[in-house]
C-alpha positions in Angstrom: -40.1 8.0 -7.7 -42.1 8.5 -4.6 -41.4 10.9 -2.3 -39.1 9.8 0.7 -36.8 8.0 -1.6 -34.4 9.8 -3.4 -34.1 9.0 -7.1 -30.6 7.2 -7.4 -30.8 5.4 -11.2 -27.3 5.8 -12.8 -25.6 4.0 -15.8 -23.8 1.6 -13.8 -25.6 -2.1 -14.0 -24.9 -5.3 -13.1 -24.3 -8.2 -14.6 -27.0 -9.1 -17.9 -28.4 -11.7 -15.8 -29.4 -9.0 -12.7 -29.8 -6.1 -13.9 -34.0 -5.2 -14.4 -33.0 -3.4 -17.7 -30.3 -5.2 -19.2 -32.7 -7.6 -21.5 -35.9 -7.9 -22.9 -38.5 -11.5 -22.7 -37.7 -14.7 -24.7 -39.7 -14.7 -27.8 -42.0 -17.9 -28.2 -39.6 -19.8 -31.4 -36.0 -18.7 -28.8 -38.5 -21.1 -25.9 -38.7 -23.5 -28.7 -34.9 -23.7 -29.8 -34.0 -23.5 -25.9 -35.7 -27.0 -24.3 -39.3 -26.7 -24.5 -39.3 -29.9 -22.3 -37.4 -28.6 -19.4 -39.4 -25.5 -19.7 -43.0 -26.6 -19.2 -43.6 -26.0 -16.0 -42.1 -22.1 -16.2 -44.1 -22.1 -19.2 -47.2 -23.6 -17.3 -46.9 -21.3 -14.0 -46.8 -18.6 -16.3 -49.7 -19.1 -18.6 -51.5 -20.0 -15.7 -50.4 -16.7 -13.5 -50.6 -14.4 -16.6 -47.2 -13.8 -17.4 -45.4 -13.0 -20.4 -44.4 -16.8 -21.4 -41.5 -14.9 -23.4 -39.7 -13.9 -19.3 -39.6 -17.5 -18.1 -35.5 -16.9 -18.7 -35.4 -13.8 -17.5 -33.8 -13.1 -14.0 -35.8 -13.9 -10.9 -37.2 -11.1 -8.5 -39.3 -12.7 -5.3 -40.5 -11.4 -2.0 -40.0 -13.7 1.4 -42.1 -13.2 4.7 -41.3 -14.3 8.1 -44.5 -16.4 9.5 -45.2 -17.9 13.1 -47.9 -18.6 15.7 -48.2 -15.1 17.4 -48.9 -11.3 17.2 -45.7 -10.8 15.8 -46.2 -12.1 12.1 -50.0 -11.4 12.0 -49.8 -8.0 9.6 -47.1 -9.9 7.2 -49.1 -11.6 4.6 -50.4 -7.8 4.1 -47.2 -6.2 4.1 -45.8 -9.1 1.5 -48.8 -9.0 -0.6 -48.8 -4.9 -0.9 -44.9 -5.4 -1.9 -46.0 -8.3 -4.5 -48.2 -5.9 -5.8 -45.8 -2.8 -6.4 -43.1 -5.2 -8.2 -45.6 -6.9 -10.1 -47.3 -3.1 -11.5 -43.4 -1.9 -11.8 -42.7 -4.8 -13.8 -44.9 -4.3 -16.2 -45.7 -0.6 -16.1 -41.6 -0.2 -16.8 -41.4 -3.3 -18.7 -38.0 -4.6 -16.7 -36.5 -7.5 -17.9 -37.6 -9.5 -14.5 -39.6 -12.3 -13.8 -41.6 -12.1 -10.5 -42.3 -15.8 -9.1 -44.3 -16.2 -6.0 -43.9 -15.1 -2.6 -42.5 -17.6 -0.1 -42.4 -17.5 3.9 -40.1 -19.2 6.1 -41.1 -20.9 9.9 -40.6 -18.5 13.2 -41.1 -18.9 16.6 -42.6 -16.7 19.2 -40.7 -15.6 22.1 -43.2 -14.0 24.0 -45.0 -17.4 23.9 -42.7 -19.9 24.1 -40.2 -18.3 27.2 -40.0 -20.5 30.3 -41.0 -23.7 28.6 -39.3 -26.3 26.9 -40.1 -25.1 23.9 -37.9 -21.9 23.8 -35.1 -24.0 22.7 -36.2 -23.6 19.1 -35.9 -19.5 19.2 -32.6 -19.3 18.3 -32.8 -22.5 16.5 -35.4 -21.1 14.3 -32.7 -18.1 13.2 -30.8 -20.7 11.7 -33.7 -22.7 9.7 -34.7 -19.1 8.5 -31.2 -19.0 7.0 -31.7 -22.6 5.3 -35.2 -22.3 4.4 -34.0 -18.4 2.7 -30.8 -19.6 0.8 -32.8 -22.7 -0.5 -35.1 -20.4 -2.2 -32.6 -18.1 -3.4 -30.4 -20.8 -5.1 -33.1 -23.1 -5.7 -35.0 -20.2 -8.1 -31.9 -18.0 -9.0 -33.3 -15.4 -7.5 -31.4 -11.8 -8.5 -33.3 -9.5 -6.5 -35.6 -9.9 -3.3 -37.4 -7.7 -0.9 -37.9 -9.2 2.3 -40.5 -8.9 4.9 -39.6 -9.8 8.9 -40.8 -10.0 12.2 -40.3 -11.3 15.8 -36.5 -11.4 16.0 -34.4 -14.2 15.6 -36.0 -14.7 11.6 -34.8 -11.2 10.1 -31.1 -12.1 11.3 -31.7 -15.4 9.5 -33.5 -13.7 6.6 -30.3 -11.0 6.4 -27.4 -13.9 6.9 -28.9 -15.8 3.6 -29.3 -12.8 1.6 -25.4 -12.0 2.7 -24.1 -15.4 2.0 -26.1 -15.0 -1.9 -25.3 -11.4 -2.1 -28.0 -10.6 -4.1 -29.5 -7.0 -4.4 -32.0 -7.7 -1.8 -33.8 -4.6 0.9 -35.7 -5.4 4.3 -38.8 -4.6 5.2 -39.8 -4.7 9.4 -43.6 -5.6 9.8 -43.2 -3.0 12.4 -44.0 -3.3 16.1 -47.4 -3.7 18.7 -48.5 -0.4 20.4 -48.8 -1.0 24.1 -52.0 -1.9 26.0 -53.9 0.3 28.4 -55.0 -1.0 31.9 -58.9 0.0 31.4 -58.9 1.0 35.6 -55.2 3.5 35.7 -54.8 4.2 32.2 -51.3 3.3 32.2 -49.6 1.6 29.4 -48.7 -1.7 30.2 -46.7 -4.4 27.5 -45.8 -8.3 27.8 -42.8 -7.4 30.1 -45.7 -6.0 32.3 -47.4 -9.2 32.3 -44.2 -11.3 32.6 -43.3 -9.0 35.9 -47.4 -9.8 36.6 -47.1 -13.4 36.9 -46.1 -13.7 40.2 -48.2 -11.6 41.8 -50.7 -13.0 44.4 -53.3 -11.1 42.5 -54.9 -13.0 40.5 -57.7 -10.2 39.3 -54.5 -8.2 38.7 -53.1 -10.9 36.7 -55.9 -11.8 34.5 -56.4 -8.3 33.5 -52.9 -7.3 32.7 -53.0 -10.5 30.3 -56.2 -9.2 28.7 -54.9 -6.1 28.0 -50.8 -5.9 27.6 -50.9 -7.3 24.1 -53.5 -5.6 21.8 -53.4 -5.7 18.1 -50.7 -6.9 16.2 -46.9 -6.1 15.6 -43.5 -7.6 17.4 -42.3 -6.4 21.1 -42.9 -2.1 21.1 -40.6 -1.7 23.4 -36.0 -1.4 22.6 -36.3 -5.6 23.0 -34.6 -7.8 20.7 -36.8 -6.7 18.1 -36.5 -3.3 17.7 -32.7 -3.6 18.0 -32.4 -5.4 15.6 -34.5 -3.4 13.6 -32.6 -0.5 14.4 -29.2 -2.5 13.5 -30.3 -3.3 10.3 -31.8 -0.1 9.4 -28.3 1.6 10.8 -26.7 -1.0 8.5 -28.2 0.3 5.5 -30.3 -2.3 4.8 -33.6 -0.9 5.4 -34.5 2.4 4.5 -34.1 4.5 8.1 -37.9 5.9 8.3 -39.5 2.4 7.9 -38.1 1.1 11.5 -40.0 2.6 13.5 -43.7 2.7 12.5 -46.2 0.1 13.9 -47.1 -2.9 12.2 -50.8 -1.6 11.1 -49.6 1.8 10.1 -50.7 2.5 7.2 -47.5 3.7 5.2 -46.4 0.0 5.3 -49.1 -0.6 2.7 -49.7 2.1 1.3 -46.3 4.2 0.3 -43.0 2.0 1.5 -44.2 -1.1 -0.8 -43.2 1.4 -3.9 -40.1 2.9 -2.1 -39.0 -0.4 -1.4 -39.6 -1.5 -5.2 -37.3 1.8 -6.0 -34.8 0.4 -3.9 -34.4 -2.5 -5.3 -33.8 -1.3 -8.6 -31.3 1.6 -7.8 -29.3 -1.2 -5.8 -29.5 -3.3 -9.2 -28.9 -0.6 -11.8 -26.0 1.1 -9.5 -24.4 -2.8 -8.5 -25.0 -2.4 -4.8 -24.9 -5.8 -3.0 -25.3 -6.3 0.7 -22.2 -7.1 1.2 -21.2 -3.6 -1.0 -23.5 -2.6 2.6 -22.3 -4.4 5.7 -19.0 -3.4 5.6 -16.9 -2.9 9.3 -17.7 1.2 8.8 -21.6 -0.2 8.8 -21.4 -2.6 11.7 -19.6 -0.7 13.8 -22.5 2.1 13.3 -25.1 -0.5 13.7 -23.5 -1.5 17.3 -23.1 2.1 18.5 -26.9 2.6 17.5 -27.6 -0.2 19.5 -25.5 0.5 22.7 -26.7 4.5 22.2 -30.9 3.3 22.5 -30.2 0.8 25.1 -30.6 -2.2 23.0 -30.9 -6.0 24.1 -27.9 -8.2 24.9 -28.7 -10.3 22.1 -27.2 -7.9 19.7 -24.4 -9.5 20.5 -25.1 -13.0 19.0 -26.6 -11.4 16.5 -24.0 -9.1 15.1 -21.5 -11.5 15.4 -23.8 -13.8 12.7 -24.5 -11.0 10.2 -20.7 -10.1 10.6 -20.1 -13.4 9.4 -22.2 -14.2 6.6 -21.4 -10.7 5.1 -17.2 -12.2 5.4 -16.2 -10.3 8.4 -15.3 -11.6 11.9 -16.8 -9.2 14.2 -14.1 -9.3 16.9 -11.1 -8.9 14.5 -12.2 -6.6 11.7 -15.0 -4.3 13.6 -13.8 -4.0 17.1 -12.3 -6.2 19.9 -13.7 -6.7 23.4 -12.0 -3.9 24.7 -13.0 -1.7 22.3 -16.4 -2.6 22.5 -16.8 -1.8 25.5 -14.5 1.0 25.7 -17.9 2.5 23.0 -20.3 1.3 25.5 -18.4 3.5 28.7 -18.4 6.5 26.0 -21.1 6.3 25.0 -24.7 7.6 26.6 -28.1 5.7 26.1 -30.4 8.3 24.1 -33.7 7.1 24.8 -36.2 6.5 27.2 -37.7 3.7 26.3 -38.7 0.7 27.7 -37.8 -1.9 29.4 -35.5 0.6 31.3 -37.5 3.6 30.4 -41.1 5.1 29.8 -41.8 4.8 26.2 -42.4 2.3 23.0 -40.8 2.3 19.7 -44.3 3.7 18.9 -43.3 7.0 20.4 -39.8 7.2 19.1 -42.3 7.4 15.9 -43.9 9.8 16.8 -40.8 11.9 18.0 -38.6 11.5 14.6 -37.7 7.8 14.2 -34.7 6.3 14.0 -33.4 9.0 11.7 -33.8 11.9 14.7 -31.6 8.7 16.9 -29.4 8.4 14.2 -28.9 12.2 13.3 -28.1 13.0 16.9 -25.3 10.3 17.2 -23.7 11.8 13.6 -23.9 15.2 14.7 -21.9 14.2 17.8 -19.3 12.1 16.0 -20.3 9.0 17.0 -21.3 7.4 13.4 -19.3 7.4 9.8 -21.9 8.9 7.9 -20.1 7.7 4.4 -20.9 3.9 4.7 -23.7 3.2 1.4 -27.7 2.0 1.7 -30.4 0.7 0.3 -31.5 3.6 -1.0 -28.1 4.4 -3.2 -27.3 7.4 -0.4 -24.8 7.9 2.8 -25.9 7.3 5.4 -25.9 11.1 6.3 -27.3 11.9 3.0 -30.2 9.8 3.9 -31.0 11.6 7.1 -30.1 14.8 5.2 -33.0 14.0 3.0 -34.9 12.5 5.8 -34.6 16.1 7.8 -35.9 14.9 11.0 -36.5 16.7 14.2 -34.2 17.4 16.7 -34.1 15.7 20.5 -37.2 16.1 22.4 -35.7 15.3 25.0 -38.8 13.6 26.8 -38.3 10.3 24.4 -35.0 11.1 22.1 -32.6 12.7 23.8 -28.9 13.7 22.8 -25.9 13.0 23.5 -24.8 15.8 25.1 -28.0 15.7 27.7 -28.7 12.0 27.7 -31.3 9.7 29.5 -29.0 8.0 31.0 -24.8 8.9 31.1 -23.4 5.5 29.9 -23.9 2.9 27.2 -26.3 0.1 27.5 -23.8 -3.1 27.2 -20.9 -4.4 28.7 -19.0 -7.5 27.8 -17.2 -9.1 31.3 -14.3 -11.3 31.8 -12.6 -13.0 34.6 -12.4 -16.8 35.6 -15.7 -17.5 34.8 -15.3 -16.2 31.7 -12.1 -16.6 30.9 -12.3 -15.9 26.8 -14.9 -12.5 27.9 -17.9 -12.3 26.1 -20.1 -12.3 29.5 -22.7 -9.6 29.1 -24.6 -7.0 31.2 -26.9 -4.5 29.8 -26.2 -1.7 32.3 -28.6 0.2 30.9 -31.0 -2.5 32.4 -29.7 -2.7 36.0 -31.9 -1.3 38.9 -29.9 -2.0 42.0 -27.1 -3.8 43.4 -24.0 -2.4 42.3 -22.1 -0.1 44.6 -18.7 1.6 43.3 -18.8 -0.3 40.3 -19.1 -3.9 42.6 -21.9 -6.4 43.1 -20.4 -9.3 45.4 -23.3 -12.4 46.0 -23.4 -15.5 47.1 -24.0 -18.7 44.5 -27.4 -20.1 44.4 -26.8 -22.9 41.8 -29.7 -24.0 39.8 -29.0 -26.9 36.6 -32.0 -25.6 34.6 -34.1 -22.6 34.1 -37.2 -25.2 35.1 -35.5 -25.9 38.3 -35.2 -22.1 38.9 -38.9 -21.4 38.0 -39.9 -24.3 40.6 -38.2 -22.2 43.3 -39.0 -18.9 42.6 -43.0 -20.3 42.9 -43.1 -22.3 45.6 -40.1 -20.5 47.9 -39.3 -17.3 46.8 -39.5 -16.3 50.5 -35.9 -18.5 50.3 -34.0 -15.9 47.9 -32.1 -13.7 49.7 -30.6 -10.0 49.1 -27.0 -10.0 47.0 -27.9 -13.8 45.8 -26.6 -14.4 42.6 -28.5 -17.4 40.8 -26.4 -19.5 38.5 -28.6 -21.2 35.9 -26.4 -24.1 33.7 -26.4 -26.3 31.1 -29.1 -23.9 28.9 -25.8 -23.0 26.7 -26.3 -23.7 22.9 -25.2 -27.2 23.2 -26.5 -27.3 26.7 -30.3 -26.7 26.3 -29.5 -26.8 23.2 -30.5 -23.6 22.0 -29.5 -21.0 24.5 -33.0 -19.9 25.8 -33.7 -16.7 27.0 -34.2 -16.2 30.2 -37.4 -13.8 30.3 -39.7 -16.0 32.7 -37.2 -16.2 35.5 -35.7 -13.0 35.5 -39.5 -11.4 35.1 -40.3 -13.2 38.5 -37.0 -12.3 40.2 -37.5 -8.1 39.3 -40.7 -8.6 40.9 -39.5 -10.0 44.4 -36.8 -7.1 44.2 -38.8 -4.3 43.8 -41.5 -5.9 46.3 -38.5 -6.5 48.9 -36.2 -3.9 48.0 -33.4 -6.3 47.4 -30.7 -7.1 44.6 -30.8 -10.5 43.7 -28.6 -11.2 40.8 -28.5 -13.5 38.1 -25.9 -15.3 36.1 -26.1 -18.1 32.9 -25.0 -19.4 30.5 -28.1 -18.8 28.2 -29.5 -15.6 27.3 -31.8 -12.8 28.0 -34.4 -11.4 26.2 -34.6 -7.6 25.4 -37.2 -7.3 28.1 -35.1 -8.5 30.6 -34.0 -5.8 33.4 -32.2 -6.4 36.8 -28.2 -7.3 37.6 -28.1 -10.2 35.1 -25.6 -11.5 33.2 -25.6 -14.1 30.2 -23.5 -16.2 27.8 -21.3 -17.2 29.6 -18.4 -19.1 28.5 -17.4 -21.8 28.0 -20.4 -23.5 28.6 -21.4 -25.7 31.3 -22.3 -28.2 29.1 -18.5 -28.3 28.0 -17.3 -28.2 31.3 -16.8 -24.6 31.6 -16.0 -22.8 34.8 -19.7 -21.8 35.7 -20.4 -25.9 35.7 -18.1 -25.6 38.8 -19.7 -23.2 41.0 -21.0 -24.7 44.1 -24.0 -23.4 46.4 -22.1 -20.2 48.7 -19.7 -19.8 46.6 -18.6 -16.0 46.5 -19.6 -14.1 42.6 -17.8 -11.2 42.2 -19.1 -8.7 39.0 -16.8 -5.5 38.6 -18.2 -3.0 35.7 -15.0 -0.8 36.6 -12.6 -3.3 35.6 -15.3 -5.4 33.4 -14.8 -9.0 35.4 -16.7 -11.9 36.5 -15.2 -13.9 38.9 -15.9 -16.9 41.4 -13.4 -16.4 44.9 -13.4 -20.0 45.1 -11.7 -20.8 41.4 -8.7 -19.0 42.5 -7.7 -21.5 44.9 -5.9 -23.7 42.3 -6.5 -27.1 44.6 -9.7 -26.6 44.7 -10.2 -25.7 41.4 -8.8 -29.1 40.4 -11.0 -31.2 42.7 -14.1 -29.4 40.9 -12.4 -30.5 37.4 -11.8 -34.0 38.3 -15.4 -34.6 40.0 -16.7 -32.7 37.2 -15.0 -35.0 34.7 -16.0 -37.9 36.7 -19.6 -37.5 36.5 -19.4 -37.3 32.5 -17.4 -40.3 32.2 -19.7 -42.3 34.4 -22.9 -41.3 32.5 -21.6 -41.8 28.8 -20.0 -38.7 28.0 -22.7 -36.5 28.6 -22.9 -34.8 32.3 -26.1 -36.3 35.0 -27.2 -32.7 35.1 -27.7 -31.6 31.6 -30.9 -32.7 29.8 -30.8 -35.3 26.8 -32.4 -34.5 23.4 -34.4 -36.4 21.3 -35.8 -34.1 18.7 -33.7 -34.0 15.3 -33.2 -30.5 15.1 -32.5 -30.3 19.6 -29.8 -33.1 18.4 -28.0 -30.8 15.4 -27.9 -28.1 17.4 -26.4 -30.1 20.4 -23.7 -31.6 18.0 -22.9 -28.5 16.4 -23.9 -25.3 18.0 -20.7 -22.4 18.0 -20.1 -20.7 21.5 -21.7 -17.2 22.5 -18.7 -15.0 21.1 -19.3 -16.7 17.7 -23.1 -16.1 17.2 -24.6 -19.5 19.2 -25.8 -20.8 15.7 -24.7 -24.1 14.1 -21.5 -24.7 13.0 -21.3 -26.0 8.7 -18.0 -27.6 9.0 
């Protein structure tokens, strides 16, 4: 066993047809009393790969990667072919009754790339092919035990659905994350958030050098973006062994040492029974989300938890936590680091300052987490860290509870007639300016696509005013479809506020990404697409958001007569274009079209519906 796993074999196995040690290889005459017919290409790919012909029956072990066209999945043919490696030398050095086949990778996106274009659509899209592409190649090969390796963020929540919904011993592995850029005149760090907030200055020497230089290397987003919460959320989980969040993608331990401790893993959760659904239980989630609240973590934790919730059999609003109680956590609750996009630092530093172990330790010690729920590793959770023994609180980039970075929890979910079933969401721990006793109140500025937004943030941002609150519609997940984030726009509107010194705020009924900051507020429901209230705001109408009573609300949608003039106007523009409202975009692509047809609201996960 190597060192930062702790040895965990026990007597208990699974099933014959999982467990690594319950059976030895087919001899060559039990291949020929079998079906030698059926059997010649296993035969075949085994001759040819130089395998023991007598394991072509054994049980299946494999090892899936996450690929796309960006920074994010460039160290994960390494990372798989390192864990390949350790299974395949296990295998035989320990002669387990397994048969490794060969790795596959399932399709990603890249955020960073695709947000402000058409083409973000797919992102959250792509979380759902992961899932097919995943389960396809579980089922298809009977695969019994799987190590994972993912990166960007929308395919590891796909990856971990699948390997809920097969509940097969399976571990993750995160490819890790980018270290931040340098600007080569200041010195100062700088990240793609940097160069989002860059593109609409009038600088264009300033803007050419901050894209030279945000983004070097490899790895996903550095800073507490999608990414690394849902690293984080999965590691908390216990799906991931707690010291392998945190390191960057070319580290050298992620080739090196955790391929091994991953392989142990895997064979402690098959000799001891331990399924991932034996993992993500409500104890587990419930810890995941306060991890996420506690290090500031991006608003899309919320579609995302809500998915993992449900493939593991739970609904995350009725057997974890309701509203309320979410975000009765979230005012309890302090945000422990200082990271960014609200803070100084990258997940790079939380590295170097303890991990998320040091995170997670400071949030048990205070009483915050139920160290019993089971890992990956065969411990606790607090006999993991116990192990781990990580350092306390630096208190300059992990802090603790009782002296935090910042005095309340990152997220808020808001209802109100805008939002009538909740599920609106702020990340307070993102917000710069604007509210005053708890209260932002702005004006409408109503825009029907995020395109139409970008056009007038370029060519009149001199037009926004102070306490605006932009409405971008019909970019739901039936609306766009897909639910896009919103980093372009919200990028260009932090920059005209901290130029002007002005709030302007920003409401939709898409989504943010982790590197989002500012007074903005997302999914919410129902859609516009559907007809939900935010398809009935008008230009000057007054937005009100309260984070002391958690509301959302449009003055103008309590007058009941109006209210039912917007509904029948509303209704009448749908039926006189053929069902589908003049404003909202129509699809073409196959895959735009699915998701149109079947695409589950905000508070369910945004992902397609099966039924």
């Amino acid at each position: 066993m190597t060192s930062d796993i702790a040895p965990q074999r026990t007597d208990a196995v699974l099933p014959e047809s999982s467990s690594p040690a319950s059976a030895r290889g087919r001899s060559l005459d039990e291949i020929r009393s079998s079906n030698p017919g059926r059997d010649v290409q296993r035969v075949g790919t085994a001759r040819f790969l130089g395998q023991d012909v007598g394991k072509i029956h054994d049980p299946v072990w494999a090892v899936v990667g996450n690929l796309g066209d960006s920074q994010c999945y460039l160290g994960v043919n390494e990372k798989v072919a390192a864990v390949q490696s350790a299974m395949a030398r296990r295998i035989s050095a320990e002669d387990l009754a397994v048969r490794l086949i060969a790795p596959t990778f399932t399709v990603g996106v890249s955020d960073g790339q695709l947000n402000g274009t058409p083409q973000m659509r797919f992102s959250l899209i792509g979380r759902e092919l992961v899932n097919d592409a995943v389960s396809v190649h579980v089922a298809a090969n009977q695969v019994a035990g799987l190590i994972a390796v993912v990166a960007c963020d929308k395919p590891p929540v796909g990856t971990v659905a699948a390997l809920l919904e097969h509940n097969v011993p399976a571990v993750i592995l995160s490819d890790g994350s980018i270290k931040p850029g340098r600007d080569p005149e200041s010195g100062a760090r700088i990240d793609l958030v940097d160069a989002f907030q860059a593109a609409s200055s009038p600088d264009e020497d300033a803007r050419a050098q901050i894209t030279l230089h945000a983004c070097p290397g490899q790895g996903s987003c550095g800073g507490m973006f999608t990414y690394n919460t849902m690293q984080s959320f999965i590691g908390v989980l216990g799906l991931e062994p707690l010291h392998m969040v945190a390191p960057t993608s070319d580290d050298p331990r992620r080739v090196e040492t955790f391929p091994d401790q991953l392989v142990d893993c895997l064979i402690t959760m098959a000799e001891r029974g331990i399924r991932p659904r034996d993992i993500v239980t409500p104890a587990s989630l419930r810890n995941a989300l306060t991890v996420a609240i506690a290090m500031g973590g991006s608003t899309n934790v919320m579609l995302h938890s809500v998915e993992i919730a449900r493939a593991a059999g739970w609904d995350l609003w009725n057997d974890v936590l309701s509203q309320d109680e979410f975000n009765a956590l979230s005012r309890g609750l302090p945000v422990i680091v200082n990271m960014r996009p609200f803070g100084t630092y990258s997940m790079v530093d939380v590295d170097a300052s303890g991990g998320l172990a040091t995170v997670v330790n400071e949030l048990l010690a205070a009483g915050y987490l139920d160290g019993t729920t089971i890992g990956c590793t065969g411990e606790t959770l607090a006999e993991q860290v116990r192990r781990l023994a990580p350092p306390p609180a630096d208190h300059r980039v992990i802090y603790s509870p009782s002296q935090p970075f910042k005095d309340t929890g990152g997220l808020r979910l808001l209802r109100g007639n805008l939002a009538p079933e909740g599920g609106a969401i702020l990340k307070l721990a993102g917000v710069e300016s604007g509210i005053v006793d708890g209260v932002f109140t702005g004006t409408a500025r109503v825009f029907n696509s995020e395109r139409e937004l970008i056009a007038a943030l370029d060519e009149r941002a001199e037009d926004f005013r102070d306490n605006d609150m932009v409405v971008i519609r019909y970019e739901g997940p039936r609306g766009a479809p897909g639910m896009p984030e919103m980093l372009d726009p919200t990028s260009k509107i932090t920059t005209i506020c901290r130029q002007r010194r002005i709030t302007i705020a920003l409401m939709t009924d898409a989504r943010f990404s982790g590197g989002s900051v500012g007074l903005v507020i997302g999914h919410v429901a129902p859609e516009a697409l559907l007809g939900g209230p935010i398809a009935l705001v008008r230009d000057g109408d007054t937005i009100t958001v309260d984070v002391n009573e958690d509301r959302i609300d449009c003055a103008q949608l309590n007058d009941a007569d109006v209210l039912a003039l917007r509904v029948a106007q509303w209704d009448a523009a749908v039926l006189a274009h053929g069902g589908l409202h003049p404003d909202a975009t129509p699809v073409e692509h196959r895959v735009l079209r699915r998701m149109r047809a079947t695409a589950l609201p905000a508070l369910r996960g945004g992902g397609m519906s099966d039924h």
